[in-house]
FITIDO-882559 format. One record per residue: residue in three letters; x, y, z of N, C-alpha, C in turn. Coordinates in Angstrom, 2 decimals. Example, Ala and Ser with C-alpha at 12.3 -4.5 7.8 and 13.67 -1.06 7.14 Angstrom:
aa | n_east | n_north | n_up | ca_east | ca_north | ca_up | c_east | c_north | c_up
ala | 13.19 | -5.69 | 7.80 | 12.30 | -4.50 | 7.80 | 13.20 | -3.30 | 7.80
ser | 12.85 | -2.25 | 7.08 | 13.67 | -1.06 | 7.14 | 12.90 | 0.03 | 7.87
//
This chain:
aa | n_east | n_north | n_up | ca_east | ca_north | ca_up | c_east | c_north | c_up
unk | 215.41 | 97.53 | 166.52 | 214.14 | 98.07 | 166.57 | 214.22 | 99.58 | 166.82
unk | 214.99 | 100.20 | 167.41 | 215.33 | 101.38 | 167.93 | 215.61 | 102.21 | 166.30
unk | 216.68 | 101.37 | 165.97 | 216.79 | 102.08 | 164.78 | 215.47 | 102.24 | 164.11
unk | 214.87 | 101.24 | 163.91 | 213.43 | 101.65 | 163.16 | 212.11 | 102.41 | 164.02
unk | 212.54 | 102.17 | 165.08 | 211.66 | 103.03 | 165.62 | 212.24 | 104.44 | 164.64
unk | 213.50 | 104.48 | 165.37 | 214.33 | 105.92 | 165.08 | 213.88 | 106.56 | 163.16
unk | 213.66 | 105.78 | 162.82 | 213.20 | 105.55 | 161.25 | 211.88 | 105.98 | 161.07
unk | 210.63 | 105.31 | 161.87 | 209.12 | 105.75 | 162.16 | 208.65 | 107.17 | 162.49
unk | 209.97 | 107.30 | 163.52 | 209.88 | 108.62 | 164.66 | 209.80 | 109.74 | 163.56
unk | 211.55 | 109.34 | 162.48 | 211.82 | 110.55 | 161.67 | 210.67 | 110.77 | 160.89
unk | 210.27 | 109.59 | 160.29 | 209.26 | 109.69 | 159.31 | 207.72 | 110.62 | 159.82
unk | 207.58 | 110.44 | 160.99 | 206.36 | 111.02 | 161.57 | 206.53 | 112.67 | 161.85
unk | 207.97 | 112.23 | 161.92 | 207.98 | 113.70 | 162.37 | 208.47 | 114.81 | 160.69
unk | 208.59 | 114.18 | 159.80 | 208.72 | 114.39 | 158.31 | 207.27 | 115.00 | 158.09
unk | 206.51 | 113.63 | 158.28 | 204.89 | 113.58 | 158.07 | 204.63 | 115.08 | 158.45
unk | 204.30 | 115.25 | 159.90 | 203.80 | 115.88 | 160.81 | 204.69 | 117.51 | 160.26
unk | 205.64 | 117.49 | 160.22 | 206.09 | 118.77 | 159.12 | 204.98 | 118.86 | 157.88
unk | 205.16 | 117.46 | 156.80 | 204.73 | 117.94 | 155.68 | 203.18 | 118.42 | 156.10
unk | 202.82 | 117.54 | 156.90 | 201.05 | 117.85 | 157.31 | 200.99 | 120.22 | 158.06
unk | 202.46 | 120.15 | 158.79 | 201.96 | 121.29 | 158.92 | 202.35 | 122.56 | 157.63
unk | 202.79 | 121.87 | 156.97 | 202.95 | 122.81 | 155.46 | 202.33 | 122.76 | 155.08
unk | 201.59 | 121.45 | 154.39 | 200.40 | 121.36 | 153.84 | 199.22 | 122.24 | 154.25
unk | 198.75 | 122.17 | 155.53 | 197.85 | 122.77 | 156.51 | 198.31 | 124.09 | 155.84
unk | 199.33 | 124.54 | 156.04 | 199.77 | 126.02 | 155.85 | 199.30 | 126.35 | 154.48
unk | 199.72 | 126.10 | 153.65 | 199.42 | 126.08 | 152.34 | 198.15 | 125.76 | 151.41
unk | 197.05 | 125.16 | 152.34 | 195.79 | 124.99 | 151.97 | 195.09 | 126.00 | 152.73
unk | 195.16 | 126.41 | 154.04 | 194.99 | 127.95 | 153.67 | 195.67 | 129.14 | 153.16
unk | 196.65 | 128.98 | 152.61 | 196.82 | 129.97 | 151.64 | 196.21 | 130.19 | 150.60
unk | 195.75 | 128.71 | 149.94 | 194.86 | 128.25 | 149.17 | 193.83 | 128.51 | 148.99
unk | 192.99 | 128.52 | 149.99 | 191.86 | 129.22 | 150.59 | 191.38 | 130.74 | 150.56
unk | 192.65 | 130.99 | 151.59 | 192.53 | 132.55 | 151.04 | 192.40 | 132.96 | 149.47
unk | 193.62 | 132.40 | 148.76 | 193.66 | 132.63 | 147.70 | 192.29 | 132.24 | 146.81
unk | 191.46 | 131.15 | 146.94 | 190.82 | 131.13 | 146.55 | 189.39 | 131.55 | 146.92
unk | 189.49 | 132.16 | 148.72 | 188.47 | 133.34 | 148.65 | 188.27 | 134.70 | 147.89
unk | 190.34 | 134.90 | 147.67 | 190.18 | 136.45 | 147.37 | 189.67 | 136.09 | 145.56
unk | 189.76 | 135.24 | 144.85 | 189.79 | 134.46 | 143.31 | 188.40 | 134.71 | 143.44
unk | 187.62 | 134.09 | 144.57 | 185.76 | 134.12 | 144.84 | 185.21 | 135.99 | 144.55
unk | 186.13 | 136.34 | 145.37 | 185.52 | 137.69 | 145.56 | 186.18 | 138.81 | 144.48
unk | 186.93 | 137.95 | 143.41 | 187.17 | 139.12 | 142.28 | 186.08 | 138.25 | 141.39
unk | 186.38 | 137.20 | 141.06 | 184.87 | 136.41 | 140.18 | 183.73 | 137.25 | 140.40
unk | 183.28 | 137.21 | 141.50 | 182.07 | 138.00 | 141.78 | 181.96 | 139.41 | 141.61
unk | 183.13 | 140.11 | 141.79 | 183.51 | 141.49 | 141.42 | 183.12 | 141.39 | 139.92
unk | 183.89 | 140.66 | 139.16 | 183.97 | 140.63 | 137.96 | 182.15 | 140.74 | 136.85
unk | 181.74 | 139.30 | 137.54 | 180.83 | 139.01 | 137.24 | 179.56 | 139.71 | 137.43
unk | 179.58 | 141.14 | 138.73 | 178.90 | 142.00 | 138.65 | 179.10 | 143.38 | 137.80
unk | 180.57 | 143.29 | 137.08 | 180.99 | 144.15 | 135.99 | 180.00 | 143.44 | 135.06
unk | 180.57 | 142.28 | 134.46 | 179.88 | 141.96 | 133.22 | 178.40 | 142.26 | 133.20
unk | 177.76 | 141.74 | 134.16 | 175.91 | 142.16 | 134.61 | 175.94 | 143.45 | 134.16
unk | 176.56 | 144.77 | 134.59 | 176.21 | 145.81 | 134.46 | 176.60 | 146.16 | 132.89
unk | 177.85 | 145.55 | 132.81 | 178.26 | 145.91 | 131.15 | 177.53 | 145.30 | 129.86
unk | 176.75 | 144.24 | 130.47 | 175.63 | 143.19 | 129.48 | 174.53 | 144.00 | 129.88
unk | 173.85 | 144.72 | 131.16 | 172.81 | 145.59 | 130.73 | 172.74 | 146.67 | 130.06
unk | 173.71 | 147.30 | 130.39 | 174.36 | 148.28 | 129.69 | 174.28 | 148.47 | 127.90
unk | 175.11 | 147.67 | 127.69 | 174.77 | 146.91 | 126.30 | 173.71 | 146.50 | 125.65
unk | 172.65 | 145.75 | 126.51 | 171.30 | 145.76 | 126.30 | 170.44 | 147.16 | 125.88
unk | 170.90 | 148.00 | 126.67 | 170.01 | 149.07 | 127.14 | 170.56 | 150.34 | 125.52
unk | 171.86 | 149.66 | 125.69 | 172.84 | 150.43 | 124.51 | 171.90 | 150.11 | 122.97
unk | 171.68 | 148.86 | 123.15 | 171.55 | 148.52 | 121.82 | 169.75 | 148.71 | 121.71
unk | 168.86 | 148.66 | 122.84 | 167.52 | 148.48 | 122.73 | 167.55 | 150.58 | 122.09
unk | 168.33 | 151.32 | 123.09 | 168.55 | 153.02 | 122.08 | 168.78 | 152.88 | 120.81
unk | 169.91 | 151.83 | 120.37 | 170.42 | 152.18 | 118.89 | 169.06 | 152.08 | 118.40
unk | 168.19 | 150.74 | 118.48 | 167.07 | 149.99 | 117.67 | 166.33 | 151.17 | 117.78
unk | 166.15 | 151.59 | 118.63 | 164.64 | 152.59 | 118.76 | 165.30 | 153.95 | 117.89
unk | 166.15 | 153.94 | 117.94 | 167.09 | 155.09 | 116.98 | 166.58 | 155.13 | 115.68
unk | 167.23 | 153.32 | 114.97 | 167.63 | 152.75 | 113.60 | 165.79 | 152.78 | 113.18
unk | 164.75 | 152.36 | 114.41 | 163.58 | 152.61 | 113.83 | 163.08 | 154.08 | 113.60
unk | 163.26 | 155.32 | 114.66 | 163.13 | 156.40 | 113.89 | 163.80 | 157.14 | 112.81
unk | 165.04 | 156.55 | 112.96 | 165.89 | 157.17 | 111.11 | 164.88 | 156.48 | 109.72
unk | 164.31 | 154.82 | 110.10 | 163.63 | 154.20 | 109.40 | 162.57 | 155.26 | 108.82
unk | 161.67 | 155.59 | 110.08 | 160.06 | 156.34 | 110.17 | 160.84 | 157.66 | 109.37
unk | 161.61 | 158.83 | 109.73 | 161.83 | 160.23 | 109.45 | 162.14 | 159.28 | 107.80
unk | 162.87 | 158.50 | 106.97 | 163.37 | 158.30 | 105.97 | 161.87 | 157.66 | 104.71
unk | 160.99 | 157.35 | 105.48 | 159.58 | 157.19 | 104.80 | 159.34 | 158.15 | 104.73
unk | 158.64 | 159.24 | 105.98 | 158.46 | 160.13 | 105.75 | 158.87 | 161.44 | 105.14
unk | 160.51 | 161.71 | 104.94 | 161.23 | 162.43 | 104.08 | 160.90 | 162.15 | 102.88
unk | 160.42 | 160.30 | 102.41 | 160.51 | 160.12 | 101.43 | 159.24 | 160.46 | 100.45
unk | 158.06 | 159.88 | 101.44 | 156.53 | 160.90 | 101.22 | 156.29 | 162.19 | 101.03
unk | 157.02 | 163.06 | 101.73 | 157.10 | 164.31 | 101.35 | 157.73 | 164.52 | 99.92
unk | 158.75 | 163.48 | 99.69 | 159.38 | 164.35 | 98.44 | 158.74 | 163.68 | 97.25
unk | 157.96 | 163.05 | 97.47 | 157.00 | 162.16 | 96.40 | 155.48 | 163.15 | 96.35
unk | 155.57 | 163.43 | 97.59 | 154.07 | 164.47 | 97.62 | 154.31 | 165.84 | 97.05
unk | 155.97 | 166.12 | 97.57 | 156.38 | 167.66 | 96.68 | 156.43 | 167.72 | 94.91
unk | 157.18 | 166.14 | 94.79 | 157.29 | 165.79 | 93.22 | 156.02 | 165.77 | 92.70
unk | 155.06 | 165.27 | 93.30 | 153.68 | 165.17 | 92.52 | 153.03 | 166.77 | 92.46
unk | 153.01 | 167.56 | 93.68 | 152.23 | 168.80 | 93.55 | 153.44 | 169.37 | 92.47
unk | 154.81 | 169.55 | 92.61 | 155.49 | 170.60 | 91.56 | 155.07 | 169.98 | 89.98
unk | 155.03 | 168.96 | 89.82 | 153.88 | 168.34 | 88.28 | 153.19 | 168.76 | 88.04
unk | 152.15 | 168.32 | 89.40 | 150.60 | 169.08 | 89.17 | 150.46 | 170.86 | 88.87
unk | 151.66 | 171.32 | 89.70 | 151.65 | 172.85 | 89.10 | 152.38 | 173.23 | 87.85
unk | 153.31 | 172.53 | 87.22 | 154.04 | 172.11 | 86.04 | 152.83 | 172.35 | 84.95
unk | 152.04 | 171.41 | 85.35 | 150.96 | 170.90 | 84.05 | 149.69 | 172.10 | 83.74
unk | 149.20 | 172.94 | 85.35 | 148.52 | 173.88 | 85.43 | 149.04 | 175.23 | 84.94
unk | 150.31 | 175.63 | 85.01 | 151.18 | 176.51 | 84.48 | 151.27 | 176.04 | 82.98
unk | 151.55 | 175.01 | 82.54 | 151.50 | 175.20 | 81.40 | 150.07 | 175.19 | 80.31
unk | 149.52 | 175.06 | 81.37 | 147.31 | 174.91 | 80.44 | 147.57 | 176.04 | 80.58
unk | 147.64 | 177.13 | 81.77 | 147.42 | 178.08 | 81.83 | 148.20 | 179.11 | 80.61
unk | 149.56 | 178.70 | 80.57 | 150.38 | 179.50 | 79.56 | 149.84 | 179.18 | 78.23
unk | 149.13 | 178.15 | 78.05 | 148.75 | 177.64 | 76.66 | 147.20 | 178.18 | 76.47
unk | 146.32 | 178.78 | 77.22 | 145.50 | 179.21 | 77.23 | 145.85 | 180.95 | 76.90
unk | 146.41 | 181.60 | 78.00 | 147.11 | 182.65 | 77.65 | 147.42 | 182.71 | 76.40
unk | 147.85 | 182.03 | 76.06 | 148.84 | 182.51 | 74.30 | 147.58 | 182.13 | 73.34
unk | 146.65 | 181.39 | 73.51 | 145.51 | 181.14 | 72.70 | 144.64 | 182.69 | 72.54
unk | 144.15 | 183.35 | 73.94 | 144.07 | 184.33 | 74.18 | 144.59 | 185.36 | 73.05
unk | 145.79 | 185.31 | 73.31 | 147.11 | 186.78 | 72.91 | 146.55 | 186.17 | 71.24
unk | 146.57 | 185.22 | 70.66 | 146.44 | 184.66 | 69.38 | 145.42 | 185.14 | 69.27
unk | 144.14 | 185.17 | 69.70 | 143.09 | 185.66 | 69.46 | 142.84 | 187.62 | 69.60
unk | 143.47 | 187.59 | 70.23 | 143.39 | 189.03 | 70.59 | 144.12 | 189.67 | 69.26
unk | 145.49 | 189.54 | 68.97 | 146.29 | 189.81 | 68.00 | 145.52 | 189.66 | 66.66
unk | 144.97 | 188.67 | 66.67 | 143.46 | 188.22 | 65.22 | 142.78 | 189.33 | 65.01
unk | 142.05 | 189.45 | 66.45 | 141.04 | 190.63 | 66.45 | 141.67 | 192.28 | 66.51
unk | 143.03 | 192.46 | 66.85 | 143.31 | 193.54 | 66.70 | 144.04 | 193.63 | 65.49
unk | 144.84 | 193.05 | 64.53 | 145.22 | 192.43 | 63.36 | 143.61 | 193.54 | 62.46
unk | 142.52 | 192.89 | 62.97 | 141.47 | 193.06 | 61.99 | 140.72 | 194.00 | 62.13
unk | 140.94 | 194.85 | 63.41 | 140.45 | 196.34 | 63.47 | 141.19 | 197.33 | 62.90
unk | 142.67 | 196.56 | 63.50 | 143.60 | 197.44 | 62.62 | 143.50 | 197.41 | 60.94
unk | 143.16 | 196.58 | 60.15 | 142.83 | 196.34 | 58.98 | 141.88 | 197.01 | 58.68
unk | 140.36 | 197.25 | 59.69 | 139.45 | 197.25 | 59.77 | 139.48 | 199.61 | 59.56
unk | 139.94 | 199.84 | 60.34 | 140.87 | 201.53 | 60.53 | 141.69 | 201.95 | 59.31
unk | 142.67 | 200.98 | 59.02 | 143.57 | 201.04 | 57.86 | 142.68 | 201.15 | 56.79
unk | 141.82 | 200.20 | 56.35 | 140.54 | 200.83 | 55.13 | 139.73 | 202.24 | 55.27
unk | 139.07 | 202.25 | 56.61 | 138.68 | 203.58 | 56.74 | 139.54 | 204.55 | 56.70
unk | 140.55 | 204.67 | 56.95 | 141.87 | 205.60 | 56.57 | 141.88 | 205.74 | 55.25
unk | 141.74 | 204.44 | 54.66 | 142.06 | 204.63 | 53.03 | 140.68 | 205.38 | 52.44
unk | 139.67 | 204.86 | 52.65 | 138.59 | 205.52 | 52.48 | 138.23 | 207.09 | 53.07
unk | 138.55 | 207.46 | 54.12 | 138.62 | 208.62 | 54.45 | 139.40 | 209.41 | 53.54
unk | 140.84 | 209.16 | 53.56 | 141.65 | 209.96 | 52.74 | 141.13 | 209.88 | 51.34
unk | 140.73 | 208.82 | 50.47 | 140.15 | 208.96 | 48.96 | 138.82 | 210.18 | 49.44
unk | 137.76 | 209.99 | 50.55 | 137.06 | 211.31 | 50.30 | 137.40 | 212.45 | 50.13
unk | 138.80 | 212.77 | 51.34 | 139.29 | 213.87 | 51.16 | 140.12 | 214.85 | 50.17
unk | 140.44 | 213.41 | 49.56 | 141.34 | 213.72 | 48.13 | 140.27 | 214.11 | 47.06
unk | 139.11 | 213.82 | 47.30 | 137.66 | 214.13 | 46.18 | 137.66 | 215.57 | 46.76
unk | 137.26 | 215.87 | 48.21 | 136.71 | 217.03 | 48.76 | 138.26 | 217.87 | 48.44
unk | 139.32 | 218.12 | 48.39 | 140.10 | 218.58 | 48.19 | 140.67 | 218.95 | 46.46
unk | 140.25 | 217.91 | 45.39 | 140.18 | 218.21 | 44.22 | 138.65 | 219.10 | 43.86
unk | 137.92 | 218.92 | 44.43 | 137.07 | 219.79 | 44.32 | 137.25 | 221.17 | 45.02
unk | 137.56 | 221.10 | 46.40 | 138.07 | 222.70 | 46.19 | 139.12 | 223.47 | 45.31
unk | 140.22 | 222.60 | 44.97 | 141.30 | 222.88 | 44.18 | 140.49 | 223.60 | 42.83
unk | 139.71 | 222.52 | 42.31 | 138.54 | 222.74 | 41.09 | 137.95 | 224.07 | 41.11
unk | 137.44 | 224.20 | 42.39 | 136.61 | 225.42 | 42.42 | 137.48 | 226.81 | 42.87
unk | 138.78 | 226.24 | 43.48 | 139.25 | 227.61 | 43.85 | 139.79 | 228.06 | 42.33
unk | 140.29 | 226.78 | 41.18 | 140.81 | 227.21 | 39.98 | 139.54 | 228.30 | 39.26
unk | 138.41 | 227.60 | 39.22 | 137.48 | 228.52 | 38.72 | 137.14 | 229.92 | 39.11
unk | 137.73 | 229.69 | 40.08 | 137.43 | 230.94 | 41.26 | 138.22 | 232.00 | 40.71
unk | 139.66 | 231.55 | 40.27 | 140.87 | 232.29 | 40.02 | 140.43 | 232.67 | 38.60
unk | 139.66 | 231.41 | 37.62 | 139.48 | 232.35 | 36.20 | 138.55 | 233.34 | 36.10
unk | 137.64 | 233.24 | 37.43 | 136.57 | 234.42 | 37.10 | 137.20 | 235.18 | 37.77
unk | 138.23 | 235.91 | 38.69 | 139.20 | 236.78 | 39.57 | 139.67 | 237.48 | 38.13
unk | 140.52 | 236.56 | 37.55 | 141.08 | 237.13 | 36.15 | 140.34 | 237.76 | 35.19
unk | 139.00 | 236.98 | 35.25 | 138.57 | 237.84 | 33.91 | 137.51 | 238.79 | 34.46
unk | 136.92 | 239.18 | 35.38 | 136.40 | 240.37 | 36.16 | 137.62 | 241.26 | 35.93
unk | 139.05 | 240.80 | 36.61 | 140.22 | 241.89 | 36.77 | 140.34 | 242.66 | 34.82
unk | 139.95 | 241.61 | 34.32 | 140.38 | 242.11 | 33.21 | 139.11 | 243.00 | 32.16
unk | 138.05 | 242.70 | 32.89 | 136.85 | 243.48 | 32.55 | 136.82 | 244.53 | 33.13
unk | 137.34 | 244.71 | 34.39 | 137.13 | 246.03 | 34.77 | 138.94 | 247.21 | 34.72
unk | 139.58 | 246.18 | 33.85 | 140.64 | 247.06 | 33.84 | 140.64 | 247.49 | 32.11
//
């Protein structure tokens, strides 16, 4: 019996070791899995801030991606409103140039026909003068035969 006592004893006192390792080692455990608690929570107040963050990141981009949207209508209205007025002045520039030259066409007509109009009286002027000038010619010739024959009557 001794022996098995001696057998019980060892065993208890085996036990009573493993129980104080164990003990030892479940708070290590502990610890370890306080300090595991308190990086989780570390952690998990990173992610919070890096998921608002992100939130906050992406609610800027949107409000961004909607004013590049708005300025890209509106760039685009303007250049639809510039394309339409440079037409509309396109089309007024050219009535206007086509009116102009109707003008110059008409003007050129009417000066065409004064000038025509001058050019006859020129012609007509000069045929009077060519009359009024053969007639003095006429009369200065006569002039010269009675010069001659006076000169020759009284010489």
């Amino acid at each position: 019996m001794t022996e098995r006592l001696d057998r019980i004893e060892a065993a208890l006192e085996a036990s009573a070791a493993q129980q104080t390792k164990n003990s030892s080692d479940i708070e290590a455990l502990i610890g370890v899995a306080s300090t595991n608690d308190a990086a989780i929570r570390e952690l998990t107040a990173n992610v919070d801030r890096v998921t608002t963050a992100t939130a906050e990141g992406n609610q800027r981009i949107e409000v961004l991606r909607q004013d590049a949207i708005a300025d890209r209508r509106e760039l685009s209205q303007r250049f639809d409103d510039l394309a339409d007025q440079m037409n509309a002045d396109r089309r007024a520039t050219r009535q206007h140039f086509d009116e102009m030259a109707s003008e110059l066409k008409a003007d050129r007509s009417q000066n065409q026909q004064h000038f025509d109009e001058l050019a006859a009286q020129m012609n007509r002027d000069r045929a009077a003068q060519t009359e009024i000038l053969q007639g003095l010619l006429l009369e200065l010739s006569q002039m010269k035969g009675r010069i001659i024959a006076l000169e020759q009557k009284a010489s």
